[in-house]
C-alpha positions in Angstrom: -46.2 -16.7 23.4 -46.4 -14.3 26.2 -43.6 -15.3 27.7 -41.9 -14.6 24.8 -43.3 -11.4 24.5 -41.6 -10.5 28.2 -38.4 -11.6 27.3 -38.2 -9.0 24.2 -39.6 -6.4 25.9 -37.4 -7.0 29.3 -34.2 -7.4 26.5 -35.2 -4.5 24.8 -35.8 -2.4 28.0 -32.4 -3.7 29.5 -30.5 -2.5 25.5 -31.8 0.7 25.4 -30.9 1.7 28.8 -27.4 0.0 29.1 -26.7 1.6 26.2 -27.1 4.8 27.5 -25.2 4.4 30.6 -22.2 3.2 28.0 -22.5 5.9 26.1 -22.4 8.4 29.2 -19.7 6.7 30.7 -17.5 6.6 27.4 -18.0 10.1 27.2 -17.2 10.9 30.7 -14.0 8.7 30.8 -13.0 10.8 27.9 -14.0 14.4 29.5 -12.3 13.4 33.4 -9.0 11.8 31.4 -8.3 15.1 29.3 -8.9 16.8 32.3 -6.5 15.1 34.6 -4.2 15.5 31.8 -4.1 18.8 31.6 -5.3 20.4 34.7 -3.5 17.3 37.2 -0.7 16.1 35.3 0.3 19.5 33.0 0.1 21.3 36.6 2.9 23.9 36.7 4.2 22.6 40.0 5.1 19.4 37.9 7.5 21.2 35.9 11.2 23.4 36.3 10.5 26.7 36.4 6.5 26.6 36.8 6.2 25.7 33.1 4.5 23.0 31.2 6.3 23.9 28.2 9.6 22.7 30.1 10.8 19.7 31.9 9.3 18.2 34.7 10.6 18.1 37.6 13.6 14.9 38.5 11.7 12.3 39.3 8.2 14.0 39.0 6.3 11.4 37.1 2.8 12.9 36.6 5.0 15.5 34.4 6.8 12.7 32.6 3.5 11.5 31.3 2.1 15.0 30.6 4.9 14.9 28.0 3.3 12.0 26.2 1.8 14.5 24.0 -1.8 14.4 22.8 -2.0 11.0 22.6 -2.2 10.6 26.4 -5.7 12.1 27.5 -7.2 9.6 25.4 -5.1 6.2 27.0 -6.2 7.9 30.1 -9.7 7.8 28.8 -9.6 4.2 27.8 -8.0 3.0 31.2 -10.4 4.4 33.1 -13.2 3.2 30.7 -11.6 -0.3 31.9 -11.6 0.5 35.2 -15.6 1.6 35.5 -16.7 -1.0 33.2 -15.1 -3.5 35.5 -16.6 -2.2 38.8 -19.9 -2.2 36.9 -20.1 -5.6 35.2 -18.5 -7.0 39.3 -21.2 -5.7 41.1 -23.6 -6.8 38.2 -22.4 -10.4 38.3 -22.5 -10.5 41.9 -25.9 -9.6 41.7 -27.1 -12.3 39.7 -24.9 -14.9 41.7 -27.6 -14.1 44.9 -27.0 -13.3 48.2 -25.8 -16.1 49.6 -22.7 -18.4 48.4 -23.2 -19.9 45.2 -21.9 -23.8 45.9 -23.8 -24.1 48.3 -26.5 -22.8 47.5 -26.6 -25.5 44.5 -25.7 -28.2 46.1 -28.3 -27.2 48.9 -30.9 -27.5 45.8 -29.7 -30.5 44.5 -29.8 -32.3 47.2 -33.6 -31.2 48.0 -34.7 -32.1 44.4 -32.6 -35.6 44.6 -34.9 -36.6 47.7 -38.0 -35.0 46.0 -39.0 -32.2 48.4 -39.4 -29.3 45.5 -40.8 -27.1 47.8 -37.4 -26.8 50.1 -35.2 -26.2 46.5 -37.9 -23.4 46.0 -37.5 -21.8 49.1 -33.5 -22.1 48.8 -34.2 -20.2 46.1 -36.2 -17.4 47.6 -33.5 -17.2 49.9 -30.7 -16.7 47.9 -32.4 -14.5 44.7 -30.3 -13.6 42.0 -30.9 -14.4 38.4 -29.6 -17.7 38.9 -31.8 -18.6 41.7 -34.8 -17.4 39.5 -34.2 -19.7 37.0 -33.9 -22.1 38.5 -36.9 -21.2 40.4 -38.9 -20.8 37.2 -37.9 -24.5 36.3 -38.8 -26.1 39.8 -42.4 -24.5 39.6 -42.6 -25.8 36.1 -41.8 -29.1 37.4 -44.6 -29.1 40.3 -46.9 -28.1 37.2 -46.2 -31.0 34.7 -46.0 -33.4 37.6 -49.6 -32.6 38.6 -50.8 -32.7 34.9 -49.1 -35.9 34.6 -47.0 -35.1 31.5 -45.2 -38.0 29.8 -41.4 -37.9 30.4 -40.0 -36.7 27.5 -42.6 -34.0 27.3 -42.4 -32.7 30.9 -38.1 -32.6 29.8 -39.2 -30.2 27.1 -41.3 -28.3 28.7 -39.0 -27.8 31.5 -35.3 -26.7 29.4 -37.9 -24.5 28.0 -39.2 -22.9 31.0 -35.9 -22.8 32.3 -34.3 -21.1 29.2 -37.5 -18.2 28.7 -36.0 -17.3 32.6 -33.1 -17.3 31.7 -33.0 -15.0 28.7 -35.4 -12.8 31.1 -33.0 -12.5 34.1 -29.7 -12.5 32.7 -30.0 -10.7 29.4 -27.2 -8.2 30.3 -24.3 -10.4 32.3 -22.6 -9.9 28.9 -23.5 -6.5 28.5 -20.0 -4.2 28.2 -17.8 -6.8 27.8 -17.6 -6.2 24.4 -16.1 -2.6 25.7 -13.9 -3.9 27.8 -12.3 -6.7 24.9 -12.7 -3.4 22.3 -10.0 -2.1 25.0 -7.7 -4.7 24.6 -7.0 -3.8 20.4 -8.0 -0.1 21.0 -5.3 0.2 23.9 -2.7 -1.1 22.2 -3.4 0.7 19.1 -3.7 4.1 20.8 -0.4 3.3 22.8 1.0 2.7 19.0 -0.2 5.9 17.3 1.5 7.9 20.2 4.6 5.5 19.7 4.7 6.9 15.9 3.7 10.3 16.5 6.8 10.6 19.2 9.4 8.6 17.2 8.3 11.3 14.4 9.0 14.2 16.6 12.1 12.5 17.3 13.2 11.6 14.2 12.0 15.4 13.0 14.3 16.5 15.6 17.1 14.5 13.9 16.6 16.0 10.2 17.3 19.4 11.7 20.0 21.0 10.3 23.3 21.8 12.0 23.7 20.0 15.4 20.4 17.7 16.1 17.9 19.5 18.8 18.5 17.1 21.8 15.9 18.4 24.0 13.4 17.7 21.2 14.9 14.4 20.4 14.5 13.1 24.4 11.1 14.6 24.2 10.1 12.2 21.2 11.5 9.6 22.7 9.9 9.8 26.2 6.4 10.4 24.3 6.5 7.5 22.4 7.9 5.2 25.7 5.3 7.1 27.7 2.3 5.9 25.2 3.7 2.4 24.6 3.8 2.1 28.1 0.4 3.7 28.8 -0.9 1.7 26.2 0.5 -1.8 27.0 -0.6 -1.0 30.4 -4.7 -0.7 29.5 -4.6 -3.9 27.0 -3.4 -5.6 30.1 -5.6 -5.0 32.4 -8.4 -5.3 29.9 -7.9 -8.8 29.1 -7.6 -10.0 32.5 -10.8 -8.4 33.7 -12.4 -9.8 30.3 -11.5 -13.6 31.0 -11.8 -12.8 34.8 -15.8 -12.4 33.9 -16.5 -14.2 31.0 -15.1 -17.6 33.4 -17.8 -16.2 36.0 -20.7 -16.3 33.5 -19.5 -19.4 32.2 -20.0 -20.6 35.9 -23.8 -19.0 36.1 -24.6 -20.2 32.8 -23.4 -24.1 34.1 -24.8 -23.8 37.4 -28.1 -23.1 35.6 -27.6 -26.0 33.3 -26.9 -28.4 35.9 -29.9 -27.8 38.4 -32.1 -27.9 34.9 -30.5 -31.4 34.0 -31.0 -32.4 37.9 -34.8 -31.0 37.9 -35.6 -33.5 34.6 -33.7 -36.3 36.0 -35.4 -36.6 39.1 -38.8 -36.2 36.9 -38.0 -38.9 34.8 -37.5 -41.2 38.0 -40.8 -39.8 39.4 -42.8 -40.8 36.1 -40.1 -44.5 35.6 -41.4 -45.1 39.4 -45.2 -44.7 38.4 -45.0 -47.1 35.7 
């Protein structure tokens, strides 16, 4: 019961603050892409004559974008949302890996558990830290206890996955944590990216229903807004759905490395307890 105590007060420690670093960095990704819209990209060195208003400059692409409209500070926003979330959730999956390389870190334990010496997996353990190593630490400790109570076999199995599982919940409540941002990126990319589409094609379109001879300047403009979005959009979904499998396969690999040293740690107990008998 206490343990389970921990765990939602370590979960709901973890929730309240990651939610205000998301919150602050959603914000902030907002705030620095309007700015570099306007203040980088809108520059009046980007454009003929020193003015926004105009065209940029042959070949000048920051002003090409600039003329994305509206629509653009917030794709910015969402790419660099991307971009911070996936810095974060890197350095917060490395952590939990440990220090030293994962492999062989688990095949180090293994090996130490197979030939019974529990003490040496612990120590690899200390050793490498991380919230893999921890639960699997939390497990091995558990084992030393059931095997000096002298627990039955199936019992000391269930007390074990349990131990194992409470550690589990209590060091890697937040691996997950933002990646629902970062797949929310992949739709909200590509359906910002279409809004600016529309809103371009109508300018352009508008441009078209003019009477007498058709505005060209504001038809090229509608059309480069709506490429520049699409593009801008396209881009962001992209990215976000490679970092999104790129670290959901690395907590599927935590979450199995766990899994196996647990199945490893009751095996070798049920051999110690078959060999007693």
């Amino acid at each position: 019961m206490a343990n389970n105590v921990k765990v939602q007060k370590k979960k709901e420690q973890g929730s309240n603050g990651g939610d205000i670093f998301s919150g602050v960095v959603i914000v902030a990704c907002i705030i620095v892409g309007a700015l570099v819209w306007k203040y980088i990209m809108g520059a009046p060195s980007n454009f003929e004559g020193g003015n926004p208003e105009g065209h940029p400059l042959p070949g000048n692409y920051l002003g090409m974008v600039y003329k994305g409209g509206i629509i653009v500070p917030v794709l910015m926003g969402l790419l660099l949302m991307v971009v911070v979330f996936s810095f974060e959730r890197f350095f917060v999956i490395n952590k939990a890996a440990g220090k030293g390389n994962l492999d062989g870190f688990m095949k180090k334990v293994q090996a130490s558990v197979n030939g019974g010496d529990i003490d040496a997996a612990i120590e690899a353990c200390d050793k490498q830290q991380g919230s893999v190593a921890n639960a699997i630490k939390a497990g091995l400790v558990k084992y030393n206890q059931v095997k000096a109570e002298g627990f039955s076999s199936e019992e000391a199995t269930e007390t074990i996955h349990k131990e194992i599982e409470e550690a589990t919940s209590l060091e890697m409540p937040m691996l997950e944590k933002n990646l629902t941002i970062i797949s929310t990126m992949v739709s909200l990319g590509t359906l910002a990216g279409l809004l600016g589409t529309v809103t371009g094609m109508i300018k352009a379109f508008g441009a078209l229903a003019t009477s007498g001879t058709p505005d060209q300047a504001a038809l090229a403009n509608g059309i480069s807004e709506a490429l520049i979005n699409t593009a801008t959009g396209i881009s962001t979904s992209a990215l976000a759905i490679i970092v999104y499998n790129f670290f959901t396969s690395k907590i599927d690999t935590l979450t199995y490395s766990i899994d196996e040293a647990a199945n490893t740690i009751v095996n070798t107990y049920r051999r110690f307890k078959g060999s007693l008998k």
